[in-house]
Backbone as CSV, one residue per row, in Angstrom:
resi,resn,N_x,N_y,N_z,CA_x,CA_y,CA_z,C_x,C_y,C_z
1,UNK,178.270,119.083,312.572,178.806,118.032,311.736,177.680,117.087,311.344
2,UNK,177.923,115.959,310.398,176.905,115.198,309.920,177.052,113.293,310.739
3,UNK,176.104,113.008,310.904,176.333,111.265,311.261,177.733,110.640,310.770
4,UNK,177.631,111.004,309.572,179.037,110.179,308.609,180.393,110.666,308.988
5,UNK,180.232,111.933,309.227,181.822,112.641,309.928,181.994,113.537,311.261
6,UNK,182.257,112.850,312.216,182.581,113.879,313.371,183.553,114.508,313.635
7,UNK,184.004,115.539,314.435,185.189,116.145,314.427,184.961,116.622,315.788
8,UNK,186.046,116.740,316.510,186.808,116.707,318.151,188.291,117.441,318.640
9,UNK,188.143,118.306,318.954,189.294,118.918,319.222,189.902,118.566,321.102
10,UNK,190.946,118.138,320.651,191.879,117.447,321.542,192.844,118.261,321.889
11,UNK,192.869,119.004,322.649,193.804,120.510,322.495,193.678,121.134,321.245
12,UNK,195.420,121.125,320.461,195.463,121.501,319.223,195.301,121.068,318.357
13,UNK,195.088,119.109,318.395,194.737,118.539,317.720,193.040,118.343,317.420
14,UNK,192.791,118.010,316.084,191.981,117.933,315.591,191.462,116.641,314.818
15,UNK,190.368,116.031,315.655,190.526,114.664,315.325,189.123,114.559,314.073
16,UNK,189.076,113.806,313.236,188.062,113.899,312.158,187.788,112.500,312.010
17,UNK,186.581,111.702,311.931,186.327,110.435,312.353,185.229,110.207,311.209
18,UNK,185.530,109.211,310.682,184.516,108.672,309.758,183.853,107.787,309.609
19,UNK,182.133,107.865,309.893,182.014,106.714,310.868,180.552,105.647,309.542
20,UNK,181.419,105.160,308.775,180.599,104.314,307.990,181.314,102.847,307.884
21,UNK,181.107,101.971,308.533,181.590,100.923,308.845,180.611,100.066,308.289
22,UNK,181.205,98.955,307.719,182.384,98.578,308.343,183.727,98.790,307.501
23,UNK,183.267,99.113,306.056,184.560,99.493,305.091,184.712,100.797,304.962
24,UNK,184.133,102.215,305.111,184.085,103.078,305.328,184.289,104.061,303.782
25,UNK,183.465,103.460,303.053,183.604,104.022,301.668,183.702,105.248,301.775
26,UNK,184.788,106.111,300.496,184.528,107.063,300.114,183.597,107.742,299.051
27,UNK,182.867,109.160,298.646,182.121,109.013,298.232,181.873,110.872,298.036
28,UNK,181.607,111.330,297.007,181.895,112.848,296.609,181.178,113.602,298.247
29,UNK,179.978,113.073,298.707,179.850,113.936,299.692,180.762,113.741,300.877
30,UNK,181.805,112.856,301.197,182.395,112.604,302.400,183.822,113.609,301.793
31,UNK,184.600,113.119,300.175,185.214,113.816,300.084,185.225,115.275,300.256
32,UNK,183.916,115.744,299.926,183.695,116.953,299.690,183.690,117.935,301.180
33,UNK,183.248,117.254,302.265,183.559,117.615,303.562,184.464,117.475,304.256
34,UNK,185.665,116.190,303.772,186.964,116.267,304.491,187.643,117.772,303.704
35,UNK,187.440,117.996,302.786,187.898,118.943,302.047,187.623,120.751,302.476
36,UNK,186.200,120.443,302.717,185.993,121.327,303.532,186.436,121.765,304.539
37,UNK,186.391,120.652,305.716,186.814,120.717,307.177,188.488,121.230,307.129
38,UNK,189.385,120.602,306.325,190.813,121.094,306.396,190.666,122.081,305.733
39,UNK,189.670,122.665,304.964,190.725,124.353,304.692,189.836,124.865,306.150
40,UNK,188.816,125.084,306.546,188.371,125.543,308.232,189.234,125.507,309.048
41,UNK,189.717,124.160,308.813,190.652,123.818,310.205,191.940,124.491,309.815
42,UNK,192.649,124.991,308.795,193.395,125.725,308.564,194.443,126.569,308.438
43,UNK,192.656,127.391,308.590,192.290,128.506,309.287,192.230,128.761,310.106
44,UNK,191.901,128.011,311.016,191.579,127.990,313.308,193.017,128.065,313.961
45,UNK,193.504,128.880,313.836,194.707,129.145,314.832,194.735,128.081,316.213
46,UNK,193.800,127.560,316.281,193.930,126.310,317.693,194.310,125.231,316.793
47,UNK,194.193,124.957,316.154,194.240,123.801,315.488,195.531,123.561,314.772
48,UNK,196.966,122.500,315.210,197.743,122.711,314.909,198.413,121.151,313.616
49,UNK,196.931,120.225,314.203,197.231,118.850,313.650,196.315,118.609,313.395
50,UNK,195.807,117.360,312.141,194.603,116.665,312.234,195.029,115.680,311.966
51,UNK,194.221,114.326,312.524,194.052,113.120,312.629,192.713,112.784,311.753
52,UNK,193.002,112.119,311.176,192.100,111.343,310.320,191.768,110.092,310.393
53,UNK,190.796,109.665,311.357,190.663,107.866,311.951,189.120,107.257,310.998
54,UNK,189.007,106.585,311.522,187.377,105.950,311.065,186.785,104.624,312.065
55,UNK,186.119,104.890,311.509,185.102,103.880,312.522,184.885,102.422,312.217
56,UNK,185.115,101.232,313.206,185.662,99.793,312.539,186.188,98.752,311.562
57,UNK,186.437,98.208,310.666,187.269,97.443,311.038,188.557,98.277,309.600
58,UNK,188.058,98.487,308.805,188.615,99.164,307.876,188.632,100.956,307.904
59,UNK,190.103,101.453,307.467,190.266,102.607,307.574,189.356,102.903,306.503
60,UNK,189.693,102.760,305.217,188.868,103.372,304.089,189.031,101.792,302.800
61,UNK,187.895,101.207,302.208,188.263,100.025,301.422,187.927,100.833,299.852
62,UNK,187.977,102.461,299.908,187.980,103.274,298.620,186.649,103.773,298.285
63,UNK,186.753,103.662,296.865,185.568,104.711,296.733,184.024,103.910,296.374
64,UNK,183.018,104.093,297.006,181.738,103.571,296.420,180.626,104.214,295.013
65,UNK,181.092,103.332,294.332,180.490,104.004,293.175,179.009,102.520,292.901
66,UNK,178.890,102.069,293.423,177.159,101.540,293.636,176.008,102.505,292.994
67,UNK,176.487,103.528,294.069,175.157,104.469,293.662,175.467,104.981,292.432
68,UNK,176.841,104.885,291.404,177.117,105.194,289.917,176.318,104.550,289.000
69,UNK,175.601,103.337,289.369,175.216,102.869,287.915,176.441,101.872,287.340
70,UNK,175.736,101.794,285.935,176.963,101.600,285.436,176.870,102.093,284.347
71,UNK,178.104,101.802,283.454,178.564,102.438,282.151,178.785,103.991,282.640
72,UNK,178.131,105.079,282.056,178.705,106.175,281.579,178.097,106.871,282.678
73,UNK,177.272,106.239,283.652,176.841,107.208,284.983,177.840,106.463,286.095
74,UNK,178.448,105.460,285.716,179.948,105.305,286.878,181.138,106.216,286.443
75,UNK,181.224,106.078,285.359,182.725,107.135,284.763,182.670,108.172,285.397
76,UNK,181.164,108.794,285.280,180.879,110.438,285.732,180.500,110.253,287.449
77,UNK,180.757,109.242,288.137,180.731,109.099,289.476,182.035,109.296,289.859
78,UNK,183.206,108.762,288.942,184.666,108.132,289.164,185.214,110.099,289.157
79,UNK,184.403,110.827,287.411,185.151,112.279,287.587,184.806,112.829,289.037
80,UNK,183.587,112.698,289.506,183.654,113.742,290.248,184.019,113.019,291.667
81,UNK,184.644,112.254,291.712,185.026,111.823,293.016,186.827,112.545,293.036
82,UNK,187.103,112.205,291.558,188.369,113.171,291.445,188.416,114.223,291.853
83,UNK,187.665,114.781,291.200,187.535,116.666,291.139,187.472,116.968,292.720
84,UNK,186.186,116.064,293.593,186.347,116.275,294.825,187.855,116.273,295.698
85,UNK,188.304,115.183,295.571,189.497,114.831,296.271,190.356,115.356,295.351
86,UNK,190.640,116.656,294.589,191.890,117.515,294.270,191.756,118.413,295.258
């Protein structure tokens, strides 16, 4: 796993932790690995639940588009944060 997302299996549960605090932005590479991790997890016949927590004080305060720029390199930050999280 990476610094930003850990994952822990608790029996059948499957815990997935996101650890960018303190607001815990989202962001095409975090989407792109929760996305990942649940079709894996799936798949894993042990794995019957997942939990989705994060790391202090805020669960998620949305998406960080900072690193977008602005004007027409945020829009194209905003598509592919979509495309990720379909």
């Amino acid at each position: 796993m990476t610094d930003t997302i850990t994952i822990d299996h608790q029996g059948h549960v499957a815990i997935i932790e996101i650890h960018r605090p303190p607001a815990n932005y989202f962001d095409v590479d975090v989407l792109t690995t929760l996305a990942d991790l649940g079709t894996e997890l799936a798949a894993d016949s042990r794995t019957r639940a997942i939990v989705l927590c994060s790391e202090g004080k805020h669960f998620c305060a949305g998406a960080n588009f900072a690193s977008g720029g602005l004007g027409e390199e945020r829009v194209d930050e905003h598509r592919r944060l979509r495309r990720a999280g379909a």
